[in-house]
C-alpha positions in Angstrom: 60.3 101.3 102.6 63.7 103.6 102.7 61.6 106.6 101.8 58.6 105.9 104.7 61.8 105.4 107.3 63.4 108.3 106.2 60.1 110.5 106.2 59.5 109.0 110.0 63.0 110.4 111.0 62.7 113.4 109.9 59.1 114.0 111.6 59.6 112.6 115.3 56.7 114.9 116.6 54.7 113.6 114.2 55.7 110.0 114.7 54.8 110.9 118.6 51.6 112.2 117.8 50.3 109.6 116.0 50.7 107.3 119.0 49.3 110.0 121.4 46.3 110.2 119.8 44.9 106.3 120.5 46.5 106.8 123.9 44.1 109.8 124.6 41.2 108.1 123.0 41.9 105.0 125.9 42.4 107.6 128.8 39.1 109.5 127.7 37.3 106.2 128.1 38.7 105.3 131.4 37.9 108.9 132.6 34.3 108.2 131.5 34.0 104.8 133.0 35.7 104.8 136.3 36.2 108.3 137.8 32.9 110.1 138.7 32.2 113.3 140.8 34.4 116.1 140.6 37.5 114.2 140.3 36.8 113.4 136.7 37.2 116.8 135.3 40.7 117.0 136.9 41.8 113.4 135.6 40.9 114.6 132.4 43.2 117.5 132.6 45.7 115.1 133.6 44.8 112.5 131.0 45.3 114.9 128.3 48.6 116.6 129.8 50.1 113.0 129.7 49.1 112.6 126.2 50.7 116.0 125.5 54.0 114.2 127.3 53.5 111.5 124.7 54.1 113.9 121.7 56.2 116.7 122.9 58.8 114.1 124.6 61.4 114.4 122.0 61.1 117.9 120.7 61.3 119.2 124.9 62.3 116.2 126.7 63.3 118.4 129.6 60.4 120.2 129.7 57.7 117.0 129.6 59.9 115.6 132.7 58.7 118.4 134.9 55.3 118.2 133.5 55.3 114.4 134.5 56.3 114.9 137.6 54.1 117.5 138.5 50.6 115.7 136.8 52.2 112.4 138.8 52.3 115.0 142.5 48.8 116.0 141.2 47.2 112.3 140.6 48.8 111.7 144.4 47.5 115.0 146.1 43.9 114.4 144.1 43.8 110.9 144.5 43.4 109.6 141.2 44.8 106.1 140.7 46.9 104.4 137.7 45.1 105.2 134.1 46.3 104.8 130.5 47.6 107.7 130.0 50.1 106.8 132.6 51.6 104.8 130.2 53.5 108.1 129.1 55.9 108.0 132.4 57.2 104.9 130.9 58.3 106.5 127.7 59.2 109.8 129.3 61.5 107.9 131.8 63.0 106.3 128.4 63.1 109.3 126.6 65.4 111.3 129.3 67.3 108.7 129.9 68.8 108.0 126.0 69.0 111.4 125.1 72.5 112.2 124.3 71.9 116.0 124.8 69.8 116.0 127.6 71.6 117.2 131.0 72.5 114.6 133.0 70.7 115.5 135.9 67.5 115.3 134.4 68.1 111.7 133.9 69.2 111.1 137.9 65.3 112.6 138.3 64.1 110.5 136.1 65.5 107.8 137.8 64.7 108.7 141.2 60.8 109.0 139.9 61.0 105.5 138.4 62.0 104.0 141.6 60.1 106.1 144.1 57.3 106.8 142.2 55.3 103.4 142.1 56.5 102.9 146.4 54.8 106.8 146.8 51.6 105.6 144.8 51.2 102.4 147.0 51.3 104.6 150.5 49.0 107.2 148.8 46.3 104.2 147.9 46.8 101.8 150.5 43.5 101.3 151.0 43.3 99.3 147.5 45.7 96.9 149.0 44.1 96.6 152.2 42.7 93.2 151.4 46.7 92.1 150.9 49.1 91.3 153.0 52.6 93.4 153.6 54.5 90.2 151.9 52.0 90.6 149.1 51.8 94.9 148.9 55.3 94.8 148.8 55.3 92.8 145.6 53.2 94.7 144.2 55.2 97.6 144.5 58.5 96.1 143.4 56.5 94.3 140.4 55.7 98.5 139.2 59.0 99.9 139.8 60.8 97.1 137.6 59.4 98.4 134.8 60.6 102.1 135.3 63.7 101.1 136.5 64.1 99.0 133.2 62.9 101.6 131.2 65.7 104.0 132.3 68.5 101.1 132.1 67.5 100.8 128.5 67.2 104.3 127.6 70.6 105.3 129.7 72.2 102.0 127.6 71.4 103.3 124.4 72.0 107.1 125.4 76.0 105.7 126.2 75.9 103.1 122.3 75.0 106.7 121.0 77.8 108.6 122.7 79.7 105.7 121.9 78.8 105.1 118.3 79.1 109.7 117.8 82.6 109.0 119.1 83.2 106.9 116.6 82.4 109.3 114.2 84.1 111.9 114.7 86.8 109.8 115.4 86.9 108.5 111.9 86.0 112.4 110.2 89.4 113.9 112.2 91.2 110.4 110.9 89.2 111.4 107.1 90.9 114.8 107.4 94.5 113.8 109.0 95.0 111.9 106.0 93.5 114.4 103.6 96.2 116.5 104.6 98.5 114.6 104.7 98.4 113.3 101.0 98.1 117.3 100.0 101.5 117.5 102.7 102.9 115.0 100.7 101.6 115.8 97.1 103.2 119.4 97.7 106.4 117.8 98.7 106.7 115.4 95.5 106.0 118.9 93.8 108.9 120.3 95.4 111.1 117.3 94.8 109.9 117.0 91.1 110.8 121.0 90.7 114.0 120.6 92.2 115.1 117.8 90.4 114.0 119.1 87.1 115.8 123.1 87.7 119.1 121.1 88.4 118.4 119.1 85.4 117.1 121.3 83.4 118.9 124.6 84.4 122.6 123.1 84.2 122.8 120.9 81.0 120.6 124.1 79.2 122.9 127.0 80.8 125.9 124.8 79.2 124.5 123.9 75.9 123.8 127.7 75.5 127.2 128.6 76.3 128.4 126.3 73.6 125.7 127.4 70.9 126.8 130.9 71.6 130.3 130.0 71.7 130.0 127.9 68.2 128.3 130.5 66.2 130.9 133.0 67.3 133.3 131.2 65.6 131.7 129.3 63.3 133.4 130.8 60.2 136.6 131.5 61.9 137.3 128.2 63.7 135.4 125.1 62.6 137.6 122.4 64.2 136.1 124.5 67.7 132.5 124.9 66.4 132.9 121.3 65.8 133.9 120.5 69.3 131.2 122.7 70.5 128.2 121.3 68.8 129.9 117.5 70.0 129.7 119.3 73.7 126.5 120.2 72.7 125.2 116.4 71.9 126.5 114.9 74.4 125.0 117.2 77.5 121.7 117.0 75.4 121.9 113.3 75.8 123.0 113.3 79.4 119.7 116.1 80.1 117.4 113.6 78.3 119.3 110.6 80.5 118.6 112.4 83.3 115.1 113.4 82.8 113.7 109.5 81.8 115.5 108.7 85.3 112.9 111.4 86.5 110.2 110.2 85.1 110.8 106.9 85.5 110.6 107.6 89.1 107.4 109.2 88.8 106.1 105.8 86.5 105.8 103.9 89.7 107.0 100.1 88.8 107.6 100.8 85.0 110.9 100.2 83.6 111.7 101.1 80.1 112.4 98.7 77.2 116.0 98.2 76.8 117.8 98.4 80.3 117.4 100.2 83.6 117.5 104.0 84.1 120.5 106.0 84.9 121.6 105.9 88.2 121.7 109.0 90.6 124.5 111.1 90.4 126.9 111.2 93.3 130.2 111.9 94.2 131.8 109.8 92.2 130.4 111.6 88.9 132.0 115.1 90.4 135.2 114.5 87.9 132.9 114.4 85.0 131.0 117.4 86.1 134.3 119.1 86.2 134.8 118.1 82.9 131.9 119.3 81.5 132.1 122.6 83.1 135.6 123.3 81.8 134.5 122.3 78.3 132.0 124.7 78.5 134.7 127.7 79.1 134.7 128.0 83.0 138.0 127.5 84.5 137.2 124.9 88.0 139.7 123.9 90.3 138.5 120.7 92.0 140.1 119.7 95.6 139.4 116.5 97.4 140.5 116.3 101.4 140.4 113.7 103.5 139.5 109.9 103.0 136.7 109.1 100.1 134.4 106.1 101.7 130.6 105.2 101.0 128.1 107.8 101.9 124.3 107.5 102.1 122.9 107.8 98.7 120.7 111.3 100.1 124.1 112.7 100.8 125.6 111.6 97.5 122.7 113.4 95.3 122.6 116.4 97.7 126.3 117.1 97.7 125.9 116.6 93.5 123.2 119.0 93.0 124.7 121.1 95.1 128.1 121.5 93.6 126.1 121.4 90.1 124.2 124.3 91.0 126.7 126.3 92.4 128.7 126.2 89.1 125.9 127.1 87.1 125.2 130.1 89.7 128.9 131.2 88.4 128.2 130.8 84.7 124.9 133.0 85.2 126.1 135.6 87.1 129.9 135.5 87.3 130.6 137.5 84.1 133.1 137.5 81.8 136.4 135.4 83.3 135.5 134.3 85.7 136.9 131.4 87.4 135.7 128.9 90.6 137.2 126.5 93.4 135.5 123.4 94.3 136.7 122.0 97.9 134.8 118.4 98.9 136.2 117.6 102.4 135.6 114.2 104.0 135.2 114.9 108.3 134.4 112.2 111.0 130.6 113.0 111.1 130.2 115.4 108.2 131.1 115.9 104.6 131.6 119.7 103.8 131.5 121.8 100.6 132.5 125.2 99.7 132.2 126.4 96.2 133.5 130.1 95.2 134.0 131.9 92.4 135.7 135.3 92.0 133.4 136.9 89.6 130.7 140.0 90.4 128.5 137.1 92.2 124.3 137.2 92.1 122.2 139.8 93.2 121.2 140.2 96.7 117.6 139.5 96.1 118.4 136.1 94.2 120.2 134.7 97.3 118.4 136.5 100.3 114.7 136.4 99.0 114.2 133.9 96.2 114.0 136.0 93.1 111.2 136.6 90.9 109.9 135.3 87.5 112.1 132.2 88.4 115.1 133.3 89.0 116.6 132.2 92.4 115.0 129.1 92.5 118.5 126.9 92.8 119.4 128.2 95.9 116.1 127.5 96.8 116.4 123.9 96.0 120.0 123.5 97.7 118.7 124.9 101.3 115.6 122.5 100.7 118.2 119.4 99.8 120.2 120.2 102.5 117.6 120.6 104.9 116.4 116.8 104.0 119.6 115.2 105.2 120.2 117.6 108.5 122.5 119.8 107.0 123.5 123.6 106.9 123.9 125.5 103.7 125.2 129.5 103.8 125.2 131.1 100.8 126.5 134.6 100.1 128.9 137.0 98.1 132.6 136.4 99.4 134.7 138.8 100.9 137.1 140.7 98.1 134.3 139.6 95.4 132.7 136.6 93.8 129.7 134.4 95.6 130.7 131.3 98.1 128.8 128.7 99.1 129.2 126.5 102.0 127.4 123.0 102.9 128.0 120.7 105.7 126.3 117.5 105.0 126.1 115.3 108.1 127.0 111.6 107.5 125.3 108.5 109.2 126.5 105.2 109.0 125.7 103.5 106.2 124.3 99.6 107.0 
């Protein structure tokens, strides 16, 4: 039954046709039955020119309008009277009407022909209601332009439940795609967080576990007491890397906690000290400054200011050369919490802090400007006058409820 719907819809003509056909067989037998003389030739023409309106209506609805209204100005000029093929006014009156495409005024014509065609037919033959009265002509005439007029309403009712239900529609396809996008919007930036989390992660506990390898087979014959204190450097970042990373992944395991205890908080200020610590133990000389008053900050501001400061020291280990030293200033404002990291090495190349880098370098400063850009700060990055690289951060603070 799907299949015989489906075939129907996609053959309207056809569908049309079929219907025209029987309606042309009625009309032929009227024509033979009750027109005689000359006239019968033309009310054929018009009998199968109104059939012809029957199947064409939906392929040129336009079209079969003004070859309706000119058969109907023919039947009135000729004087041919109502016959079956009439019937196709009806339908064409419909058809115009609930067409969604069809210009609108073709449909006020339509309309005008429903209600002043049957009061035009009823002057043109008044001798058939000669035997009536005016009360009684006058019904008859309202009694034939109901139907029209009906037949318009419906098809100008379902032309606006179409316009209506198409509205709908595309309404629902542009909601389809607003969401599509924004799930790849938000995909890309889990990416982003995902990548930046992982460089600082990844790039800082390596870069120092390296130095300490290096460092330990250097003097592994010469000094064992150091090489010893070297590979314990070594454990212990490896542990806090794979810390770190389960507290990544956990978050990406949505509602799964590991056996054993909770993950490992964010880093914030708080665990600066310890970063200190790490990065002197790893051979780079730091001189950490705290101004103003500590007091809670939003946690965004607490990671951001971290990775920040974590990157920036690893930036010096990379690129500073051989002693090199750096000065870590964390100042506490009214409405902002500022950092400024420098070094006094040879600093990074100008493409790693102006363009990006290639092959993966340049990346971190990357991630800080994105970081930074999450909470409403600035960041400026850049080689420091006299030598060495700087970098500067103002974090703005809100209140924290």
């Amino acid at each position: 039954m799907q299949r015989l719907y489906d075939f129907l819809r996609r053959h309207p003509t056809g569908v049309d046709t079929f219907w025209a056909v029987p309606l042309l067989g009625l009309s032929g037998l009227w024509v033979a039955s009750d027109v005689g003389g000359g006239s019968q030739i033309i009310a054929a023409i018009f009998a199968v020119g109104l059939c012809l309106v029957m199947a064409l209506r939906r392929k040129a609805p336009v079209k079969m309008l003004l070859l309706t209204a000119a058969i109907g100005a023919g039947q009135l000029l000729c004087g041919i009277q109502t016959m079956p093929a009439d019937f196709a006014m009806f339908v064409i009156t419909y058809t115009v009407a609930s067409g969604p495409t069809i210009p609108r005024w073709a449909s006020r014509c339509a309309l005008a022909g429903a209600v002043f065609g049957p009061a035009l037919s009823a002057v043109r033959f008044k001798d058939a209601f000669s035997e009536r009265t005016i009360g009684g002509s006058l019904f008859v005439t309202v009694l034939l332009t109901v139907p029209f007029v009906l037949a318009w309403v419906l098809g100008d009712s379902m032309r606006t439940r179409r316009a209506y239900w198409a509205q709908l529609e595309e309404r629902a396809a542009r909601l389809e795609k607003e969401r599509e996008a924004q799930a790849r919007i938000a995909v890309a930036a889990e990416r982003a967080r995902i990548a930046r989390e992982l460089h600082d992660v990844v790039a800082h506990n390596v870069s120092v576990m390296v130095v300490q390898a290096d460092g330990a087979a250097y003097v592994l014959d010469a000094a064992p007491e150091q090489t010893r204190q070297a590979l314990e450097t070594i454990s212990g970042t490896g542990r806090q890397a794979l810390a770190e990373m389960r507290r990544l992944l956990g978050v990406l395991r949505t509602g799964e906690q590991p056996e054993g205890g909770e993950y490992v908080p964010q880093p914030g200020v708080d665990q600066l000290s310890d970063l200190m610590e790490q990065v002197r133990g790893a051979g780079l000389p730091v001189d950490f400054h705290v101004e103003g008053e500590p007091r809670e900050l939003p946690s965004s501001v607490e990671l951001t200011a971290y990775r920040i400061v974590q990157e920036a020291l690893t930036n010096t280990r990379k690129h500073g050369g051989p002693d090199v030293a750096a000065t870590v200033r964390l100042s506490y404002k009214d409405d902002d919490l500022d950092l400024l990291i420098e070094d006094d090495g040879r600093g990074a190349q100008r493409e790693l802090y102006e363009e990006g880098g290639a092959d993966g370098l340049g990346h971190g400063l990357i991630g800080m400007r994105e970081r930074v850009g999450m909470v409403g700060g600035t960041l400026a990055a850049g080689p420091r006058p006299g030598g060495g690289f700087r970098v500067s951060a103002v974090l703005p603070l809100k209140p924290v409820r």
